[in-house]
C-alpha positions in Angstrom: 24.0 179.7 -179.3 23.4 178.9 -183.0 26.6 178.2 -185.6 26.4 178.1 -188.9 29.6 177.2 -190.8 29.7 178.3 -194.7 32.0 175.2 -195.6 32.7 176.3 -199.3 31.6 178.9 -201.9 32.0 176.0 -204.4 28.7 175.3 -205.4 27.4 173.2 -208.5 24.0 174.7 -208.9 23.6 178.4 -211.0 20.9 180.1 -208.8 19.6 183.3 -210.0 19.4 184.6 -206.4 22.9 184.0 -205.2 26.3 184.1 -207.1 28.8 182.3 -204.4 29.0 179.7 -207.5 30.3 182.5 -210.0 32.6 183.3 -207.1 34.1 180.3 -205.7 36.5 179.5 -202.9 39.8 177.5 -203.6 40.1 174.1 -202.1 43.3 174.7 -200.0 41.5 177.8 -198.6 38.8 176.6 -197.2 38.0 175.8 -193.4 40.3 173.5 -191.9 39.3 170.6 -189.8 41.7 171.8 -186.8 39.8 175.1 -186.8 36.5 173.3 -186.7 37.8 171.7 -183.6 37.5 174.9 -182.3 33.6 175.2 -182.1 32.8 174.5 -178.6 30.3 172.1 -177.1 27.1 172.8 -176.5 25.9 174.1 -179.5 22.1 174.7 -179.8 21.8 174.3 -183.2 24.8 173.5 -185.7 24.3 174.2 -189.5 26.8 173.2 -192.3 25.8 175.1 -195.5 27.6 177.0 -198.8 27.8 177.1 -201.3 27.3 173.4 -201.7 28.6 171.3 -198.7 28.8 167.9 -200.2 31.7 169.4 -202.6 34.0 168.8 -199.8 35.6 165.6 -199.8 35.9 165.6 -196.3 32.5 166.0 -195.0 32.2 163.1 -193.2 35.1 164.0 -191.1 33.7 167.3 -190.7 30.3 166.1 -189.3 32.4 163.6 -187.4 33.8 166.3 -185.1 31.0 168.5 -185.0 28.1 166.3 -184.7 29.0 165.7 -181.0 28.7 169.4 -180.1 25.4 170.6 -181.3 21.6 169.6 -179.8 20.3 169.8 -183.4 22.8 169.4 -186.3 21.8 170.2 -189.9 23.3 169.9 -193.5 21.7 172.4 -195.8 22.6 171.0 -199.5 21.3 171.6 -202.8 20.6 167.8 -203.2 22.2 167.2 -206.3 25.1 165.1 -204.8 22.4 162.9 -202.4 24.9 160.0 -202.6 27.8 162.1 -200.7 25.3 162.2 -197.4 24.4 158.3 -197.5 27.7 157.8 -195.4 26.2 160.7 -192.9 22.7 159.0 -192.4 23.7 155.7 -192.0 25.9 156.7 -189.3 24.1 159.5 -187.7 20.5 159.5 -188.0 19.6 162.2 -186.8 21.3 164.6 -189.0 18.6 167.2 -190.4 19.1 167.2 -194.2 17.8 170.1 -196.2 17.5 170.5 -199.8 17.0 173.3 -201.8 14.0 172.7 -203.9 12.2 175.4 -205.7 9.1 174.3 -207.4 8.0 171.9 -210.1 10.4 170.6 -212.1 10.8 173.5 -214.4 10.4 176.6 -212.0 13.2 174.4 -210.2 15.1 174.3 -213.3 14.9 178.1 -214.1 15.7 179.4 -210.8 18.3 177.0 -209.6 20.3 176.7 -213.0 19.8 173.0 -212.5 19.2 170.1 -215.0 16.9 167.3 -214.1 17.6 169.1 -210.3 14.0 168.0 -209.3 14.4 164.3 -209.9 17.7 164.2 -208.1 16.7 165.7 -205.0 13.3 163.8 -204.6 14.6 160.5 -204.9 17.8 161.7 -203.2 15.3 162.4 -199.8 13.5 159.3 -200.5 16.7 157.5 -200.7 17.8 159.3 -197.4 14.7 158.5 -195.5 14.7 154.8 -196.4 18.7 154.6 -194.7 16.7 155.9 -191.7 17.1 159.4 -192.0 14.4 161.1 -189.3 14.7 164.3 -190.2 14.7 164.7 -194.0 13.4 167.7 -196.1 13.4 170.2 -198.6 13.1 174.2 -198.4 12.0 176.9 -200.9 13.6 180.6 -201.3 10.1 182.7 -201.5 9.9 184.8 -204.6 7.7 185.9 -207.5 8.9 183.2 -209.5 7.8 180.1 -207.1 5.4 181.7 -204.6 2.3 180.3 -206.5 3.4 176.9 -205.9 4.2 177.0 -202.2 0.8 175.6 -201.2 1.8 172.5 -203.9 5.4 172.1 -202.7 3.8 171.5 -198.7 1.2 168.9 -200.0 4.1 167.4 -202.0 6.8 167.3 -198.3 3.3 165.6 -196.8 2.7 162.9 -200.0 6.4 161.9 -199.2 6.5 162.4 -195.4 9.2 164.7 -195.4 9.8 168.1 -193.8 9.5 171.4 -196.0 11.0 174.8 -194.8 10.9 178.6 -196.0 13.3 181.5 -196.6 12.8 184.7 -199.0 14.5 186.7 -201.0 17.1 188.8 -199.0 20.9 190.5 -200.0 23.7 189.3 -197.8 27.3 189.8 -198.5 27.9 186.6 -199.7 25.6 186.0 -202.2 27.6 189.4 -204.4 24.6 190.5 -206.3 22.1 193.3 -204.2 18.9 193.1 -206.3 17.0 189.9 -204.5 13.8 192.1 -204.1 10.6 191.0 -204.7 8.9 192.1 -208.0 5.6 192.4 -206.5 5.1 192.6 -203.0 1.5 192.5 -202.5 1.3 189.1 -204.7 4.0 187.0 -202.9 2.7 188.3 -199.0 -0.4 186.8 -200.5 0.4 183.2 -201.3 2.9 182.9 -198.4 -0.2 184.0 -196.8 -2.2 180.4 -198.2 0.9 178.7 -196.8 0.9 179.8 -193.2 -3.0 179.3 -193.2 -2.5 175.5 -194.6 0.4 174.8 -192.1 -2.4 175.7 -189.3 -4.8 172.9 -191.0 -3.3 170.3 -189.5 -1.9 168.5 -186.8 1.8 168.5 -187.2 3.2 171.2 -184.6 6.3 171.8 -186.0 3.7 173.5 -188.6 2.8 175.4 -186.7 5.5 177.8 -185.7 6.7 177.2 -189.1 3.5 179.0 -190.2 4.3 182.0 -187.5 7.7 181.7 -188.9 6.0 182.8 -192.6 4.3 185.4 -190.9 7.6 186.8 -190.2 8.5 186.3 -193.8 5.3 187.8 -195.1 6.3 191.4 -193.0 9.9 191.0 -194.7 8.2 190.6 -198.0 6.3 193.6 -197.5 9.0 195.5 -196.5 7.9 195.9 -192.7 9.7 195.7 -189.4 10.7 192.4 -188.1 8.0 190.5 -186.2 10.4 189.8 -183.5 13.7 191.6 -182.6 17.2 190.2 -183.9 19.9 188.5 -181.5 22.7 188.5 -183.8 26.2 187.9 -182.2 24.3 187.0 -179.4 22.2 183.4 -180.0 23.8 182.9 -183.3 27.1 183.4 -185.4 28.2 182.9 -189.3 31.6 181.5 -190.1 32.8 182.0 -194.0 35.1 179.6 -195.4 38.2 181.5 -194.3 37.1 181.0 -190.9 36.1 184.5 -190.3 33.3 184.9 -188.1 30.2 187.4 -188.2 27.5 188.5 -186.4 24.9 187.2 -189.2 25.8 186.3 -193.5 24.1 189.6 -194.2 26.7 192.6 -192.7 30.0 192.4 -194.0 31.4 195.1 -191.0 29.9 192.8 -188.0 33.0 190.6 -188.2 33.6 188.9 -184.7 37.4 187.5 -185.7 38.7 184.8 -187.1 38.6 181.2 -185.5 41.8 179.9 -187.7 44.3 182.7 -185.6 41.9 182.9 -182.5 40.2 181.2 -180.2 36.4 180.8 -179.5 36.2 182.7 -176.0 38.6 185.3 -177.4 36.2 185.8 -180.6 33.0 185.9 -178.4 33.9 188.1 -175.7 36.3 190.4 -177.7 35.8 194.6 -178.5 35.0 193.8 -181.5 32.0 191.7 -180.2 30.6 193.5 -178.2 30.3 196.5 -180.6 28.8 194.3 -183.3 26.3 193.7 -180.5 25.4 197.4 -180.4 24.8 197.8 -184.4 22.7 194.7 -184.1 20.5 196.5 -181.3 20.3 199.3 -183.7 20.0 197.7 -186.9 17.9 198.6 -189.3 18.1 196.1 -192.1 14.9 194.1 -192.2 16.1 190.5 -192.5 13.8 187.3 -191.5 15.9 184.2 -191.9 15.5 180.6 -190.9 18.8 181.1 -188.9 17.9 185.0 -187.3 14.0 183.6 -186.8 14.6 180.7 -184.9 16.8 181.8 -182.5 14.6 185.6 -182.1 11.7 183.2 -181.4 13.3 180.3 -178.9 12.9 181.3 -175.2 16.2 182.6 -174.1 17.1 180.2 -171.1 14.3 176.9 -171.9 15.5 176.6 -175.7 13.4 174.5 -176.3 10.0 175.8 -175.9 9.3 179.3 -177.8 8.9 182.6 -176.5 5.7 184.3 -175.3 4.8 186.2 -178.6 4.9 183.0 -181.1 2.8 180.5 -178.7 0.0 182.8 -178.2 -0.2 183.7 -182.1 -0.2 179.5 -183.0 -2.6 179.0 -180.3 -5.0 181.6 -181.2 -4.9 181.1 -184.9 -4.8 177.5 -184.8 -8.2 177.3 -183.0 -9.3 179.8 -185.1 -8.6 177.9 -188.2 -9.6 174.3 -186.5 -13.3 176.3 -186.0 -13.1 177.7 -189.8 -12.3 180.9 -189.3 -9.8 182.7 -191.3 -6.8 184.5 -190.2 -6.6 188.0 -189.9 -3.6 189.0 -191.0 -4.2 193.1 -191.3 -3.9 192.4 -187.5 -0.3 191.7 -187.9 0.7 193.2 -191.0 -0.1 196.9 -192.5 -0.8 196.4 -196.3 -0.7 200.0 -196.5 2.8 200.6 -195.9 4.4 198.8 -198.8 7.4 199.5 -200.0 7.4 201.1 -204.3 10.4 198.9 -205.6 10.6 201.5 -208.8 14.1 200.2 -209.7 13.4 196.7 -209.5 15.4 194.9 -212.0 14.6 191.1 -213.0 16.9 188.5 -211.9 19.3 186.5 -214.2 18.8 183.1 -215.0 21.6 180.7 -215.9 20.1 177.2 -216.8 21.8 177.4 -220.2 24.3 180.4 -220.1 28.2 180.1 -220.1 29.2 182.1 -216.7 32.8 182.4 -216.0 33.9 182.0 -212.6 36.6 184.6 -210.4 38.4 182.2 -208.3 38.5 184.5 -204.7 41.8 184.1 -203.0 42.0 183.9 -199.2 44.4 187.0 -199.4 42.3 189.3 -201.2 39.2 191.6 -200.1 36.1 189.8 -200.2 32.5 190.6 -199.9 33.1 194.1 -201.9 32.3 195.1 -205.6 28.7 194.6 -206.3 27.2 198.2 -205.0 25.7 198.8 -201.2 22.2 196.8 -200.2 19.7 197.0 -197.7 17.1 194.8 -196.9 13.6 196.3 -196.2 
């Protein structure tokens, strides 16, 4: 199974396409280190995220307990604090370090809410990978405002030998704000389509089923089924910084438990469970995550080898690109079945606006008061 633990909804960047910094978490709420202790061993993959991790003064102690229990342990991180995960690297090198970087330094700027954001992070990596990091990298939320620049922002994680992942836009109940939908579809499927086709250039395989992986992303763009079916509350979890636990950080009402009063086992194999497994196998919200895509396309006993349906697409298309051919992505994907997005308002941008925050209180309602979403 996958975890990934939402440390904090503090956050010090101002991103146009999530709000947990307009909303954050108090200190003394947060996840507790005993409760972490609660995560059992023999975690597939283990990611810390947020809000912005590196906020918590305690994060080496965190990654102290759960670095032990996870095959592949990652820190998302919006890279503005790099210093905080020197102490991380230097002891365990083989922490996966993401940052969240958008595009040049600008386009970074806009959509992140960040000043002189772009420096930071690059020399942050570099800075990183010289303590012997060996798997450090940035990634890139797909969306009108950026998607011209993916192609650029791959050549630029190749120039500095370092690892570049995708996402899109999508609504989840954290992020409090249900208008991350693409302005034009047709445009972004496009260049994500120049992405997935570069990936297959060369000889890195990771690139590979990163560029089936932006298929995926490509049919979520244009509002179209998911390429492979979700496994939700079954190969991986979501755990909010008040230690509740859900089936995936996009359905509010697939809560598992809670991992401060319960215990693992009890959470896992509970009622609630195993009717959040039900409205997974019927759900229709059309989400393609890094989290929900890895897992939907590992093989479900030999994790680490992929299933049946992604091999045979990155063999296929990856001779076909190594002959010159092009891909055919109409085979995939039905460009005439796109969603009309009529009410599509722009996004907010925050680089240079005063924002007051709502501190949320671990005894209140949360998730609530920013309409209903759905993801297609």
């Amino acid at each position: 199974m996958d975890v990934c633990v939402i440390l904090t909804y503090r956050c010090n960047s101002r991103c146009s396409m999530c709000y947990a910094w307009q909303n954050p978490t108090r200190t003394e709420d947060e996840i507790s280190l005993d409760t972490l202790r609660k995560i059992p061993s023999g975690i597939n993959y283990l990611n810390l995220t947020g809000g912005e991790p590196t906020l918590r003064k305690d994060l080496l102690e965190i990654v102290d307990i759960l670095y032990p229990k996870a095959m592949t342990f990652e820190i998302s991180s919006n890279g503005l604090l790099a210093e905080r995960l020197e102490p991380v690297i230097k002891k365990y090198p083989c922490t996966k370090i993401r940052f969240s970087l958008e595009g040049s330094e600008p386009t970074n700027s806009r959509i992140r809410g960040e000043k002189d954001g772009y420096r930071k992070k690059i020399e942050g990596l570099l800075r990183l990978k010289a303590l012997g990091g060996e798997d450090i990298g940035f990634g890139a939320v797909i969306q009108d405002d950026n998607a011209g620049e993916l192609v650029e922002l791959f050549r630029l994680s190749r120039k500095y030998g370092l690892e570049f992942a995708t996402s899109t836009l999508h609504n989840g109940f954290q992020f409090h704000k249900n208008d991350n939908v693409p302005y034009d579809r047709l445009k972004v499927a496009g260049h994500i389509g120049e992405l997935v086709t570069e990936m297959l250039k060369g000889f890195n395989v990771k690139n590979w089923f990163r560029a089936y992986l932006n298929l995926g992303l490509m049919a979520k763009v244009l509002g179209q089924e998911r390429i492979l079916k979700c496994t939700a509350a079954t190969d991986f979890v979501f755990i909010d910084p008040w230690s509740d636990v859900y089936a995936c950080n996009v359905r509010p009402d697939l809560k598992l438990g809670n991992l401060e009063t319960q215990e693992w086992d009890e959470i896992m194999n509970s009622p609630l469970a195993e009717e959040a497994r039900a409205k997974v196998d019927q759900c229709t919200h059309n989400c393609w995550m890094v989290g929900s895509a890895k897992a939907a396309m590992r093989h479900p006993r030999f994790v680490k080898i992929p299933r049946a349906a992604p091999l045979m697409w990155v063999v296929y298309n990856k001779l076909k690109v190594t002959f010159g051919g092009t891909i055919n992505f109409k085979r995939y994907l039905d460009y005439s079945n796109v969603p009309e997005d009529k009410e599509v308002s722009h996004r907010k941008f925050f680089l240079n606006e005063n924002v007051r925050k709502r501190l949320q209180r671990k005894d209140e309602p949360h998730y609530q008061g920013f309409g209903e979403f759905f993801n297609r």
